[in-house]
C-alpha positions in Angstrom: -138.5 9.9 -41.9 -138.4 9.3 -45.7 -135.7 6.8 -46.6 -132.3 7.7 -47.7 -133.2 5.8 -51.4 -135.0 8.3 -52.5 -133.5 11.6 -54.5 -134.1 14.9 -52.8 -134.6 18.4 -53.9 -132.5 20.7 -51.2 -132.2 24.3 -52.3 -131.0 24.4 -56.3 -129.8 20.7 -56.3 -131.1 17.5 -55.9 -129.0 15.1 -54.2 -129.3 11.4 -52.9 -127.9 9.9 -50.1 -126.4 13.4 -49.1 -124.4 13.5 -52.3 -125.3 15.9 -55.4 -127.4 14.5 -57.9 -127.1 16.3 -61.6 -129.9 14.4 -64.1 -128.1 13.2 -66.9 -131.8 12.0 -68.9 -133.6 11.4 -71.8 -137.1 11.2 -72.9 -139.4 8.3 -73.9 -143.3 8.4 -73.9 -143.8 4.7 -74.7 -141.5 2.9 -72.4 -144.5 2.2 -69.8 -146.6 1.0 -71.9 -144.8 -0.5 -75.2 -144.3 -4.8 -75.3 -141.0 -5.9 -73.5 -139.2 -6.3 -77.0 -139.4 -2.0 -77.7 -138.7 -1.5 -73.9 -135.8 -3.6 -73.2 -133.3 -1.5 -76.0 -134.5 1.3 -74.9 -133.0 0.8 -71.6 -130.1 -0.9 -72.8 -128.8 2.7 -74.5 -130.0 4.9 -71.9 -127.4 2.7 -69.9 -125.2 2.7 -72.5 -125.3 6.9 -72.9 -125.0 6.6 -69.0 -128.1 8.2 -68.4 -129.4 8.3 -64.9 -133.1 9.4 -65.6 -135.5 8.5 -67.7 -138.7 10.5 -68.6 -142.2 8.4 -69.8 -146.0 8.9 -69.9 -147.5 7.0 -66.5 -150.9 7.5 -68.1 -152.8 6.0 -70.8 -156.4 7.1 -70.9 -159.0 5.7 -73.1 -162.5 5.6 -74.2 -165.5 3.4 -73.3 -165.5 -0.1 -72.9 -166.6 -3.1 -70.9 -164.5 -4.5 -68.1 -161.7 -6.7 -69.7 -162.3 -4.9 -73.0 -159.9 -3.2 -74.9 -161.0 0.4 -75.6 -160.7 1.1 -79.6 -158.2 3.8 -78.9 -156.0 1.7 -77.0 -152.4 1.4 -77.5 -151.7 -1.7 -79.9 -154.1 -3.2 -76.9 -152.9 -1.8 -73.9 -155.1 0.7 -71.8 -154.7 2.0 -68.3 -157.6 4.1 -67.5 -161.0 4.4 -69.2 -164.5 4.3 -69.1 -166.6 1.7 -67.7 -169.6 1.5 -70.0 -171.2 -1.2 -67.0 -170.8 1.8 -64.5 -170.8 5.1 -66.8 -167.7 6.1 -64.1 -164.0 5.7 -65.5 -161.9 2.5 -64.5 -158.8 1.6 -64.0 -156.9 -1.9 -66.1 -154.8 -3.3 -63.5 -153.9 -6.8 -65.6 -151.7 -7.3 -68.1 -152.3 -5.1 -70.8 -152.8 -2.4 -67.8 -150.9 -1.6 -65.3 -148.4 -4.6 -65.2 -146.9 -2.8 -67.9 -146.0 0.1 -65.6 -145.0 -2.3 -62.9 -142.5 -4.1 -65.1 -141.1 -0.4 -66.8 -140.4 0.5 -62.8 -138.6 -2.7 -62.3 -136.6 -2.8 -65.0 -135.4 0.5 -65.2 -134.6 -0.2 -61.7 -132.2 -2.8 -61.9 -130.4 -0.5 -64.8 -130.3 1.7 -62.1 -132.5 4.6 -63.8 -134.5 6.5 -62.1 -138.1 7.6 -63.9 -140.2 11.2 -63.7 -143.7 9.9 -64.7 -146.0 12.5 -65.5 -149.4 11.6 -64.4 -151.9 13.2 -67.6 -151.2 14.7 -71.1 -152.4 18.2 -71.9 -152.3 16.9 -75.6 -154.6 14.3 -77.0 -151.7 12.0 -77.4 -152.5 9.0 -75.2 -155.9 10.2 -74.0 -155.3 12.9 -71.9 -157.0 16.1 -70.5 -159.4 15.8 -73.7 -160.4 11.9 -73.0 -161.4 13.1 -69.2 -163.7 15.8 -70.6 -165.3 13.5 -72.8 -166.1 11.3 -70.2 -167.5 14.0 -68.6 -169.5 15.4 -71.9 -167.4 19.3 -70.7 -165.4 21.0 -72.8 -162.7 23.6 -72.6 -159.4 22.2 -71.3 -159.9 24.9 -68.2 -162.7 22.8 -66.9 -160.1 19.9 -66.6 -158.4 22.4 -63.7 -161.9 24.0 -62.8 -164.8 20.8 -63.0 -165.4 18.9 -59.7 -166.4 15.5 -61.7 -163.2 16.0 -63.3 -160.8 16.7 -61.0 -162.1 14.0 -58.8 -161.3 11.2 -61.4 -158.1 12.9 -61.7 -157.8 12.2 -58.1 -158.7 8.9 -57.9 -156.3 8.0 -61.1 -153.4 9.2 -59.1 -154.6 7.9 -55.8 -154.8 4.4 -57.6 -151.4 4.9 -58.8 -149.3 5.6 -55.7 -151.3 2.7 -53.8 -150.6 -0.1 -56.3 -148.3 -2.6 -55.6 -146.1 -3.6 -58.3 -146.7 -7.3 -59.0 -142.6 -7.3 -60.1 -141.1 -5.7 -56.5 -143.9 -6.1 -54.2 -143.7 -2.3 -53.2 -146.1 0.0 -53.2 -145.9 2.6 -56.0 -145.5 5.7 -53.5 -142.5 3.4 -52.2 -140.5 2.5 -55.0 -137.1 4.6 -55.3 -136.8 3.9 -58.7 -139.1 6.7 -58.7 -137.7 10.0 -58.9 -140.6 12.2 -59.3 -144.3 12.4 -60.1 -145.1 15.3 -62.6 -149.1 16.4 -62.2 -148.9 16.4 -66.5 -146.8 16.8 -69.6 -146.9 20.8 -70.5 -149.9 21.8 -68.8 -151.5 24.9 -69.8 -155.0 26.7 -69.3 -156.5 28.8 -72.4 -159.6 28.8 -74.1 -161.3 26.3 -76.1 -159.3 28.0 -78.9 -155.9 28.5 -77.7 -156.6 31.9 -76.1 -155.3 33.6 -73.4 -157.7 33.3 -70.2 -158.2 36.3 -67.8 -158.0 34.2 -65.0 -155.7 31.2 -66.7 -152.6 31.1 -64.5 -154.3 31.6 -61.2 -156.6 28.7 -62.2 -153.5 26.6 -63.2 -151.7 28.0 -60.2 -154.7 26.9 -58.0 -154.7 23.4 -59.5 -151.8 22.6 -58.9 -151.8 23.7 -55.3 -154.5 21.1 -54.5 -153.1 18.2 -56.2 -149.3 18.4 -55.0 -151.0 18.7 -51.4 -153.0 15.8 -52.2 -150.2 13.6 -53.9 -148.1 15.0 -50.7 -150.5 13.4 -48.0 -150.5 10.0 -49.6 -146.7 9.8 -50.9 -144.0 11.2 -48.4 -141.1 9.7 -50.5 -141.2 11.3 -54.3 -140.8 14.6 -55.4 -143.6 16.6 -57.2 -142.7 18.8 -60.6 -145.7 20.2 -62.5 -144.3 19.3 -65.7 -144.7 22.7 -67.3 -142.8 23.8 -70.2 -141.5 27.1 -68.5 -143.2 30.2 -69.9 -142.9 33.2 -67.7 -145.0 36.2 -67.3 -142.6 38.8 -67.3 -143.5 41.5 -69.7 -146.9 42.3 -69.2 -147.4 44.4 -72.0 -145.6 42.7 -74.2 -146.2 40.2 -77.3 -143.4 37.6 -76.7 -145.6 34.5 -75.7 -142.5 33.0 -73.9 -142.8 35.7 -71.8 -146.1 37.0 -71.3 -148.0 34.5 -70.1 -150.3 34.2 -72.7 -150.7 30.2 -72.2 -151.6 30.4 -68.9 -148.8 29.5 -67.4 -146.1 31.3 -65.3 -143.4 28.8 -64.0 -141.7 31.7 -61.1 -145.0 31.3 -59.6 -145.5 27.9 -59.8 -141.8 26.9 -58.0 -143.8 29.5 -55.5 -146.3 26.9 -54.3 -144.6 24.9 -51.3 -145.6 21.6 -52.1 -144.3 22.0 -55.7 -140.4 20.8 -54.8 -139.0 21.4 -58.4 -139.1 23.9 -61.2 -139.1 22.4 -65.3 -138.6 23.9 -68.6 -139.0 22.4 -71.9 -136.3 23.3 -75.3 -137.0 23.9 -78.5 -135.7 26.6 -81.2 -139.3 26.7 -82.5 -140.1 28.2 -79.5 -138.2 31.5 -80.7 -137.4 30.8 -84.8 -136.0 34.0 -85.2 -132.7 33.5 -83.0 -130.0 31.2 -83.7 -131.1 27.8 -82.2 -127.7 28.0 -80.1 -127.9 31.2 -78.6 -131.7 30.8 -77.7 -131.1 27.6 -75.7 -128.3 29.0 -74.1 -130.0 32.1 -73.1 -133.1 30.2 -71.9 -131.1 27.6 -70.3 -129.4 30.2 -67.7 -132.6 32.3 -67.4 -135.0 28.9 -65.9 -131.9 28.3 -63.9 -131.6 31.5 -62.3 -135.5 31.7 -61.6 -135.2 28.1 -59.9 -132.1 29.7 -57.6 -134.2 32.6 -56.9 -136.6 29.9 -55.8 -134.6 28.1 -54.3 -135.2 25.3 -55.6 -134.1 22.7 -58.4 -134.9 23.4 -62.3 -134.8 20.8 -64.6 -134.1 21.3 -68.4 -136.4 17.7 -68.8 -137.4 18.2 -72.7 -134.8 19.6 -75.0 -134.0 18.9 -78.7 -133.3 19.8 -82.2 -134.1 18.3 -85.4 -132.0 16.0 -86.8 -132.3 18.2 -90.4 -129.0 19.9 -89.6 -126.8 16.9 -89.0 -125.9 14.7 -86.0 -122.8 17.4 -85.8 -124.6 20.2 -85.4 -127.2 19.0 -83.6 -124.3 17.5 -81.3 -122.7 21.0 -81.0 -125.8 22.6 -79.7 -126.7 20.0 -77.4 -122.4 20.7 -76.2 -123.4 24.3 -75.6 -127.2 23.9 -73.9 -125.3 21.4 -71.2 -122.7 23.5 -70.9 -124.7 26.0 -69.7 -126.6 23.7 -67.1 -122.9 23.1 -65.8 -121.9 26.5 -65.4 -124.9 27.6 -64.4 -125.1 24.6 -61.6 -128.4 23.4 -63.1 -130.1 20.1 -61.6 -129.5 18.5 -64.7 -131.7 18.3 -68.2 -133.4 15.4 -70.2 -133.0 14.8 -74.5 -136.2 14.8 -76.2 -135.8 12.0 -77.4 -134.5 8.3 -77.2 -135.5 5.6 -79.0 -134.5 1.7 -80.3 -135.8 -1.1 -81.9 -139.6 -1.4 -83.0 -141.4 -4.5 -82.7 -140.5 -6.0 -85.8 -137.2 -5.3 -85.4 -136.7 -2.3 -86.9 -135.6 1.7 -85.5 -138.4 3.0 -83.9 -140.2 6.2 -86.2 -138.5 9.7 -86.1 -142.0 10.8 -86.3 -140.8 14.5 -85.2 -137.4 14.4 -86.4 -135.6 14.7 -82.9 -135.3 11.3 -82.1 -131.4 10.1 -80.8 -131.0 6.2 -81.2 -127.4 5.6 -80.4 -124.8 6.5 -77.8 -122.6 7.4 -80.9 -124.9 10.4 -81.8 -124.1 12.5 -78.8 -121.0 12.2 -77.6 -122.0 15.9 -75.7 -124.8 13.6 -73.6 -122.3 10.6 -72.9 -119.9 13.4 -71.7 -122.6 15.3 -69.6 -123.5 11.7 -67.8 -119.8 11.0 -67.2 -119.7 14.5 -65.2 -122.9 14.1 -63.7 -121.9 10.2 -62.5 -118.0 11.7 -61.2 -120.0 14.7 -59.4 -122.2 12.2 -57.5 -120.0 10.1 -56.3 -117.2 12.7 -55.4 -119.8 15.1 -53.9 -119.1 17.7 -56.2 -121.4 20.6 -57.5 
């Protein structure tokens, strides 16, 4: 039987050790993979925000190099997959500037008792993701990364290599870690054209896809949960031109909590997603709507991205962020996850608001430290 350590999706709810348990997270893409001087504050004010999850990138995929070289788009250095130019097949870095980085990120958030959803590949260039694979392949398309056989297989071995590596820092297998609270198969998947397009055949590809790799993650990992990592779209009107909606990205999120081996649903927030609708009332609205599909499902939804740019004010962006986890409350959500957190740089100084929704102190949302103090009371008094 799994062990009791590890957070489990049960209807609606997750819940650990037989209690409830409500994600009070945050977002970071650069906590795996940053040097121990970005990594450690970043910790420190998820703990102090009392956040219980933690969102970050378990992939870093580069371009060609020789074994023990650094790829030229690595990350100030650090690489975790790439390819091989002694072999021509793609490699994994399992040293230092590898995968020790990931090892330590698991331990530490660990013993801050935070748990971390690592998506497994990008669907945007950022980091390397589905692009890098289909260069290494010479396809293109980012359908092919869901329909090639070379493709899918390195996929494969990537998060076969993953789950099997023992962390240098705990001695544990990856698959057995409980700081782990989920594997995501990538960060906002979606299957159109080379150009953006709508696909004929797009969201039974995706749908396919990720039928095959949750049953594949399933039969090596027996412990983690498995999310897709999607950002929610649904395909309700048919007919109609709302892209949220229609499914024009390939993407419908009712029928990917359908798949069995998928055990959560996830929805990403952001008032450019609608620009027409008051920020508030959209997030609200699409707060209670994934929600509902996930109970219809019968099975947790996350809220794991949401923001809003800092351009109003810390008070209004506060007062939205009040009324979005309101609605995961009264709505008995699983919980959501701020888009996103962020601390010192290397040199000392705040890390870049490159997009304009980053949160760097606990001071900034009181709503968020008051949404991890009810998550935190509900877990520990068995609450809903």
């Amino acid at each position: 039987m799994p062990d009791s350590s590890f957070v489990r999706a049960g209807g609606p709810q997750f819940s650990l050790g037989g209690q409830p348990f409500r994600v009070a997270g945050a977002n970071n893409y650069y906590l795996a993979s940053a040097p121990d001087s970005m990594v450690g504050p970043v910790l420190d004010l998820a703990a102090q925000i009392g956040l219980n999850v933690l969102r970050t990138w378990a992939f870093l995929d580069c371009g060609s190099a020789a074994p023990g070289t650094a790829p030229a788009n690595a990350k100030s250095g650090a690489y975790f997959h790439y390819l091989n130019s002694a072999t021509g097949n793609p490699d994994f870095n399992d040293g230092p500037d590898g995968l020790e980085l990931l090892d330590r990120t698991i331990s530490l958030a660990e013993q801050k008792g935070i748990r971390l959803i690592l998506p497994l590949v990008n669907y945007w260039d950022d980091f390397g993701g589905m692009d890098q694979y289909l260069q290494w392949f010479g396809v293109t398309g980012h359908d092919q990364f869901y329909r090639n056989p070379d493709v899918k297989n390195a996929y494969r071995e990537y998060v076969e290599h993953l789950l099997l590596r023992v962390n240098i820092q705990t001695g544990r297998q990856y698959r057995d870690e409980p700081g782990i609270l989920a594997w995501e198969l990538a960060n906002e998947p979606r299957c159109v054209d080379p150009a953006g397009n709508p696909l004929p055949d797009g969201i039974d590809t995706l749908l396919a896809w990720v039928d095959e790799m949750t049953s594949f993650i399933k039969s090596l990992d027996a412990n983690h949960l498995i999310g897709v990592g999607d950002e929610g779209y649904f395909r309700h009107d048919f007919a109609g031109g709302n892209a949220l909606y229609n499914g024009r990205f390939g993407v419908d999120c009712e029928r990917l909590m359908g798949i069995p081996t998928v055990d959560f649903g996830t929805c990403h927030l952001y008032p450019d997603y609608s620009p027409a609708e008051s920020p508030v009332e959209f997030g609200a609205r699409w707060i209670a709507e994934h929600i509902q599909a996930g109970q219809r499902a019968n099975k947790p939804m996350l809220i794991e991205e949401y923001g809003l740019k800092i351009d109003s004010g810390k008070a209004s962006r506060d007062a939205a962020f009040q009324t979005w986890l309101g609605q995961v409350t009264a709505n008995s959500g699983a919980g959501a996850a701020v888009w996103m957190i962020a601390a010192a740089n290397v040199d000392g100084q705040p890390y870049p608001d490159y997009d304009h929704y980053t949160v760097y102190s606990a001071e900034d949302v009181p709503s968020i430290c008051a949404f991890a103090r009810a998550a935190l009371t509900a877990g520990a008094s068995g609450g809903s």
